[in-house]
C-alpha positions as CSV (number, residue, x, y, z in Angstrom):
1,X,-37.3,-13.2,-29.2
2,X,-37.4,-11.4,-32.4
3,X,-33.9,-10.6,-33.8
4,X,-32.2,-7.8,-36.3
5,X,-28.5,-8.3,-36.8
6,X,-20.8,14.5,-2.8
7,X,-17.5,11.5,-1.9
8,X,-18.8,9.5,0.8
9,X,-18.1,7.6,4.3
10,X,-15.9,5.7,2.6
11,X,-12.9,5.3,0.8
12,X,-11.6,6.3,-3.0
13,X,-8.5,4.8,-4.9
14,X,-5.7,7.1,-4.0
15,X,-4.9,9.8,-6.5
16,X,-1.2,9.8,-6.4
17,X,0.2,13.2,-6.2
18,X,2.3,15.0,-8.9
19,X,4.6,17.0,-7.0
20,X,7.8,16.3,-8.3
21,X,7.0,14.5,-11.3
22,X,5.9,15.9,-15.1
23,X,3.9,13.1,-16.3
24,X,4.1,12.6,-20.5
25,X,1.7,14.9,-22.2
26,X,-1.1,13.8,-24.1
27,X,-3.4,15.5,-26.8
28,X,-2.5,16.2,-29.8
29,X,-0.1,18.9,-29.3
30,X,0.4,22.7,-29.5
31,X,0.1,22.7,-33.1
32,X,-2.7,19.9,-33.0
33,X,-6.2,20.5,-33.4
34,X,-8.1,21.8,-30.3
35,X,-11.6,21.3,-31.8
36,X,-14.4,18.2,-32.2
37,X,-17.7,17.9,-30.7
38,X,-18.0,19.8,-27.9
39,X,-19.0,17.4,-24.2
40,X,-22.6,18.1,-23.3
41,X,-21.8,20.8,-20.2
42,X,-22.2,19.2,-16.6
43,X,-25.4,20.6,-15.2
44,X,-26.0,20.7,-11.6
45,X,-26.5,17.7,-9.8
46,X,-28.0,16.9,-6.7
47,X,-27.2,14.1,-3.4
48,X,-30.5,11.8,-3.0
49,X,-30.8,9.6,0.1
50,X,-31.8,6.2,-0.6
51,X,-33.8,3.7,1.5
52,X,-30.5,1.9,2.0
53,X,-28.4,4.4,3.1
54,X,-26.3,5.5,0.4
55,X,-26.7,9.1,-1.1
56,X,-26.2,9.0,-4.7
57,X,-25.9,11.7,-7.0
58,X,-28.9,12.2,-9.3
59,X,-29.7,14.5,-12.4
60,X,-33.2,14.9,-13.8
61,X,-33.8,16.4,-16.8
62,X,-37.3,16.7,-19.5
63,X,-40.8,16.8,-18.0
64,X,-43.6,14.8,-17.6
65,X,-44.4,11.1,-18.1
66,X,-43.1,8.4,-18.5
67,X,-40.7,8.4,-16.3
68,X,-36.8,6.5,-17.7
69,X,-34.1,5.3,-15.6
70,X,-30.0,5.5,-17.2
71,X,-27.6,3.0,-15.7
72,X,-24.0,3.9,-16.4
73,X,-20.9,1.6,-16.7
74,X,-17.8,0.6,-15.1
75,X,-16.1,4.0,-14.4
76,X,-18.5,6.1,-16.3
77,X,-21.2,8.1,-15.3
78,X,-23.8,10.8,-15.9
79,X,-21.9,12.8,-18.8
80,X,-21.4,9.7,-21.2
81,X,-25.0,8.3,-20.2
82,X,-26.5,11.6,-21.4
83,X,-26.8,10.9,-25.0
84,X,-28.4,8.0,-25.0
85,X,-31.6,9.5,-23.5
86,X,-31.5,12.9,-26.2
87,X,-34.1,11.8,-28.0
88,X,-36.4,10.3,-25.6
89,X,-39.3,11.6,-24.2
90,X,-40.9,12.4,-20.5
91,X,-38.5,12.2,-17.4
92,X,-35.0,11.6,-18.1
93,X,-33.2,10.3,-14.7
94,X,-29.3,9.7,-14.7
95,X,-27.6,8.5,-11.8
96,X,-24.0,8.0,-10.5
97,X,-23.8,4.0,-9.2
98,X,-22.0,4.0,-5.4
99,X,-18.4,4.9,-5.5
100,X,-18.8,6.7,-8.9
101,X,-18.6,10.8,-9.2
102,X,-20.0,12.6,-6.0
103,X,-22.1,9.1,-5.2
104,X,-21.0,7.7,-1.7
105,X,-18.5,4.6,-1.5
106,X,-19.7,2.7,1.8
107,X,-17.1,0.2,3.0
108,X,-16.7,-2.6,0.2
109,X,-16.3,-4.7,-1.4
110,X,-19.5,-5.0,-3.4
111,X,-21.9,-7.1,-5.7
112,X,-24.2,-6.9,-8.3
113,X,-26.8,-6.9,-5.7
114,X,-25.5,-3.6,-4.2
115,X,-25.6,-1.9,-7.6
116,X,-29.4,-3.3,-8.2
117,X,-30.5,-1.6,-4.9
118,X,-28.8,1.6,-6.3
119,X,-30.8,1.3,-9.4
120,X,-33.6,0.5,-7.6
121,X,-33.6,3.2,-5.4
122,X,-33.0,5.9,-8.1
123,X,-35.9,4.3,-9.9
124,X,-38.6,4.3,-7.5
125,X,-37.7,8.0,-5.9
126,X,-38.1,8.9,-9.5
127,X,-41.2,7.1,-10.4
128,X,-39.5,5.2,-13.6
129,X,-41.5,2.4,-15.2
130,X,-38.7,2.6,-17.8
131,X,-34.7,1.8,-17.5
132,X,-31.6,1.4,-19.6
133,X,-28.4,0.1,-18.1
134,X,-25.3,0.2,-20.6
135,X,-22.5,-2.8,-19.7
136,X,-22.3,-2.5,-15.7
137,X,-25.5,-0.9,-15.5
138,X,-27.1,-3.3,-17.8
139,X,-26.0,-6.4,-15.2
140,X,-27.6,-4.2,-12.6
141,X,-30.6,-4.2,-14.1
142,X,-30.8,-7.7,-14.8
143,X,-29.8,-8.5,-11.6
144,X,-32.8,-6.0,-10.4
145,X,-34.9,-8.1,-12.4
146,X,-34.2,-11.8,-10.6
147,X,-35.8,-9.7,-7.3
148,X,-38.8,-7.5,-9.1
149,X,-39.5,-8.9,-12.8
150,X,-42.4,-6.8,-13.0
151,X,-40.8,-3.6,-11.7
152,X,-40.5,-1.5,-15.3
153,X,-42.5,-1.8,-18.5
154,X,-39.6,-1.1,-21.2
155,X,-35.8,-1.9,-21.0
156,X,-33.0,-1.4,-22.8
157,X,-29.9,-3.3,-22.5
158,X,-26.9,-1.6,-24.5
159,X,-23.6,-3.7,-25.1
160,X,-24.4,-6.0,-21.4
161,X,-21.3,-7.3,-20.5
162,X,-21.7,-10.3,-18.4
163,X,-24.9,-12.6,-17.1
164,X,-24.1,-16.2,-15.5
165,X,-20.3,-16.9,-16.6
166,X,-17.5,-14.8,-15.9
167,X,-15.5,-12.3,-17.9
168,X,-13.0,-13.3,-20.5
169,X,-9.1,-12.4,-19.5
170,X,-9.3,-9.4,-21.7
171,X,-12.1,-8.0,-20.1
172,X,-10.9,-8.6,-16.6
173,X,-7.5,-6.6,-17.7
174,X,-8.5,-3.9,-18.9
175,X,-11.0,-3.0,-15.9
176,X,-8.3,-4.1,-13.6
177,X,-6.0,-1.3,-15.6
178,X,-8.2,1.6,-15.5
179,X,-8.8,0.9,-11.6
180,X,-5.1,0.6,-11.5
181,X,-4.1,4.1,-13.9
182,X,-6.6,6.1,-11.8
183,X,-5.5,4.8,-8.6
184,X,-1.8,6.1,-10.0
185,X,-3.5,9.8,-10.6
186,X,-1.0,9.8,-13.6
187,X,-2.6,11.2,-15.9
188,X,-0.8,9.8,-19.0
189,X,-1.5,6.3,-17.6
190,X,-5.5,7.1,-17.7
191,X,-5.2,8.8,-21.3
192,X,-3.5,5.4,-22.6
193,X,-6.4,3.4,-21.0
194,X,-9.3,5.3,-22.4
195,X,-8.1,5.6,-25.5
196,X,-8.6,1.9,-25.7
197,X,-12.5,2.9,-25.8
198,X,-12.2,4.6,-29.4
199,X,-11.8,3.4,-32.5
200,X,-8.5,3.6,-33.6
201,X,-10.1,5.9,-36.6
202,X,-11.2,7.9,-34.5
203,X,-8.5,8.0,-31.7
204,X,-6.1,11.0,-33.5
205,X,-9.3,13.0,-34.2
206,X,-10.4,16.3,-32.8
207,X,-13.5,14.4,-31.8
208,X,-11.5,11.8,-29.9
209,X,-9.1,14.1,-28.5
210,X,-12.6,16.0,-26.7
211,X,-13.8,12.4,-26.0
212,X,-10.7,11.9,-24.1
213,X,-10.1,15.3,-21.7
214,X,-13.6,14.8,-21.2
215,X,-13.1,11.5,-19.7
216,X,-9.8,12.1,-18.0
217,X,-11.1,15.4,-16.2
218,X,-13.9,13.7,-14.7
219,X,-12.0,10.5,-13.9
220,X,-8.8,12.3,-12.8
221,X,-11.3,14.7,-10.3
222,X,-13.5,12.2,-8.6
223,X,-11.4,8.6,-9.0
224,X,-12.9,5.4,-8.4
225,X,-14.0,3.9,-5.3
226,X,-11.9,0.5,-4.0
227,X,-15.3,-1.0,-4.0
228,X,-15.3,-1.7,-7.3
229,X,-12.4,-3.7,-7.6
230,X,-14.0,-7.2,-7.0
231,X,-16.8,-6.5,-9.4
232,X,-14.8,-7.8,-13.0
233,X,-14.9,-11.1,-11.1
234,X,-18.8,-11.2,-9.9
235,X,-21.4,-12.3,-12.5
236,X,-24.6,-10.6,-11.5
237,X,-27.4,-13.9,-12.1
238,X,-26.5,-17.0,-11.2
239,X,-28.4,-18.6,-13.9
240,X,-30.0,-16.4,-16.9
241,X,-33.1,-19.0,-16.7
242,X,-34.2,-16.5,-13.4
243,X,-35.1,-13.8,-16.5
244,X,-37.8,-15.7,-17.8
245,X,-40.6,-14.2,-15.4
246,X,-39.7,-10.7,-16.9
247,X,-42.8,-9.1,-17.8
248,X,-41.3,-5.7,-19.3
249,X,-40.4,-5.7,-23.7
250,X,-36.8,-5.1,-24.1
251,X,-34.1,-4.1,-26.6
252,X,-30.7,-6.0,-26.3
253,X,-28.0,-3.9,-28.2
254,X,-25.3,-5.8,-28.8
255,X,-22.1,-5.4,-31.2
256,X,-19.4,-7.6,-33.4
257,X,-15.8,-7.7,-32.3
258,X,-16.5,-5.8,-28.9
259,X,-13.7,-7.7,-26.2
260,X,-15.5,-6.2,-23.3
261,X,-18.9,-6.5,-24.6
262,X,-18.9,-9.8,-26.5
263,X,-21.9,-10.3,-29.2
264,X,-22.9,-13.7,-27.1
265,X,-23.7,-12.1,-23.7
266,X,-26.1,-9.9,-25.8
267,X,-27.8,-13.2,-27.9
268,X,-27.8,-14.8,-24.3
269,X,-29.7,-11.8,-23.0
270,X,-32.3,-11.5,-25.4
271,X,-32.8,-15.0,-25.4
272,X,-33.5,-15.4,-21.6
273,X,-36.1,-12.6,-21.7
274,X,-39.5,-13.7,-22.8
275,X,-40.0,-10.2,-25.1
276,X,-36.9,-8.9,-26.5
277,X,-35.5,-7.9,-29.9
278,X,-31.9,-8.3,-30.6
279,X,-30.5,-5.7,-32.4
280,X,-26.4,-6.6,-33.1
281,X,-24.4,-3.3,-34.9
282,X,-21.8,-5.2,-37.3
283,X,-18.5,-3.5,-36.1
284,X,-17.0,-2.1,-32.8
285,X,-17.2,1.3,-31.4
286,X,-21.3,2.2,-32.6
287,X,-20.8,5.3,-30.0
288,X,-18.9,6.9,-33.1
289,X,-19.6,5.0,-36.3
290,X,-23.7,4.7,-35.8
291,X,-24.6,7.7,-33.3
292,X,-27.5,8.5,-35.5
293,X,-29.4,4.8,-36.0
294,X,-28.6,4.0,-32.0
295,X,-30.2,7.3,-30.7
296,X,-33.3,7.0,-32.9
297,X,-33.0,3.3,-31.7
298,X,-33.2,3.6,-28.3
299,X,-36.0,6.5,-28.5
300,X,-37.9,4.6,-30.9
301,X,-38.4,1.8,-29.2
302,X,-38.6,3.3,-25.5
303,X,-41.2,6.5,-26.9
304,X,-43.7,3.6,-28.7
């Protein structure tokens, strides 16, 4: 290790309904500003079947090889896994785990294992020799890994989670409240739960505020499956030591002060694979503070 510092067969969370209630408005107000970086627009997707019997919903974008496989995280999806492939090259294949967006939600509830046959799926339909999995995703991937350490050639691993011990308290709580706030379909509930995700610099910003109705519109229209529920108290290896027949080079991204994300799990990761680099951003929240260095990161090392 080398170191720098379509809804399914089954079953959604509820959305409550608002008839009768005006929930508490959020934004920042008629006279506020309306502007920030506009969301990348939400292309057309498309329903794959899989070998296991879940359709998931799938986006390819870029031509040619290599081939690269994007792993979102707990109650994200295709729209905020996007950037991270902008500046790489060949096939670009994003992918909505079970129970998120359009992806079907069979009957839970469900491991780590289910999510590595998702990503597994997505990846050999797809012909990816490369992958990135970002928190949720990146414990699929290692969990992928255990079965098929050979399977890709690159990997990227961005702010991983969790490997062989379970979550802190912190952690557990705040999945356990977005699960909760979109269950409520109160929109004011999600808003104050994904504004945990910024900065607080950047939280009253026009960027932030596009952040945030970006989020809440995609969470608000396709909820979260019940599935998921159990998965803030599953670890997805049972004991990291399983990594050491991984084959593939890897980047662990990892960064200081992150509660959901802490620095160790990353340190641990890169030092149970056999070829990574550690790279470890000094401050939370690297989506907004180091967009530039992490997207010429990630395509640096995965266009090599």
């Amino acid at each position: 290790m080398t170191c720098t510092t379509a809804k399914g067969s089954g079953e959604r969370l509820p959305l409550a309904s608002a008839a009768g209630r005006r929930p508490r408005t959020w934004g920042p107000g008629p006279g506020g500003p309306r502007t920030g970086r506009p969301a990348l627009p939400e292309p057309e997707t498309e329903l794959v079947a899989t070998p296991h019997g879940v359709r998931l919903e799938r986006l390819v974008t870029g031509t040619g090889e290599p081939a690269t496989v994007f792993a979102h995280g707990l109650g994200n999806g295709i729209a905020t896994t996007r950037p991270f492939g902008s500046g790489v090259t060949g096939r670009k294949i994003f992918f909505q785990f079970r129970g998120h967006g359009r992806s079907e939600a069979p009957p839970g509830p469900w491991s780590y294992l289910d999510l590595a046959r998702d990503l597994r799926a997505v990846a050999d339909l797809g012909g990816a020799t490369r992958a990135f999995g970002a928190s949720l995703g990146a414990g699929a991937l290692c969990r992928l890994l255990v079965e098929s350490p050979d399977r890709f050639d690159r990997l990227v691993f961005f702010l991983p989670a969790v490997l062989d011990n379970p979550r802190g308290d912190v952690a557990r709580d705040r999945i356990a409240d977005l699960l909760d706030a979109v269950a409520s379909g109160d929109a004011s509930a999600v808003a104050d739960v994904v504004a945990m995700e910024l900065p607080p610099a950047v939280r009253n910003t026009p960027a932030g505020w596009a952040h945030l109705r970006q989020r809440l519109d995609q969470l608000l229209r396709d909820g979260l499956a019940e599935g998921l529920v159990t998965l803030p108290d599953q670890v997805p290896l049972r004991d990291r030591a399983a990594l050491a027949s991984v084959t593939a080079r890897a980047l662990v991204i990892g960064c200081a002060g992150d509660d959901l994300h802490p620095v160790g799990v990353a340190e641990e990761l890169a030092a149970a694979l056999p070829n990574a680099t550690l790279h470890v951003y000094d401050r939370p929240g690297v989506l907004w503070s180091e967009r530039a260095d992490l997207r010429e990161r990630i395509s640096g090392f995965l266009n090599e």
